[in-house]
Phi, psi and omega in degrees: 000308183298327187294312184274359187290290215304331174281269182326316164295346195274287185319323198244344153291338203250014157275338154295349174269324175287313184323288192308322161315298177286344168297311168331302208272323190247333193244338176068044202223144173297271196343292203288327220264326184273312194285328161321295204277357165291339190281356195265309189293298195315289244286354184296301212263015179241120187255353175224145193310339209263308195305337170306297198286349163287324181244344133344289188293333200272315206291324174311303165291342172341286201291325160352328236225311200232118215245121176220000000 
């Protein structure tokens, strides 16, 4: 149960990762551009659900927040 919750969460940071990678990438902007590819990368090095979805939610609001 926990492997597939870990697959599906994985799946929606890192299509949310893309979105950011490519805003990032045509607007020439760092933040958003850093934060794609971290959402792409973290669901690798994280083995547990509460914490995927605690730096999942923080890397999701980052550029919101850090305006550069």
């Amino acid at each position: 149960m926990e492997s597939e919750s870990m697959l599906i969460w994985g799946m929606v940071f890192g299509s949310l990762g893309l979105g950011f990678f490519i805003y990032g990438k045509k607007q020439k902007k760092i933040v958003p551009f850093v934060t794609g590819l971290a959402l792409f990368v973290f669901p690798y090095f994280i083995s547990d659900i509460t914490m995927l979805l605690i730096v999942g939610a923080i890397l999701v609001v980052l550029p919101y927040f850090v305006r550069v």
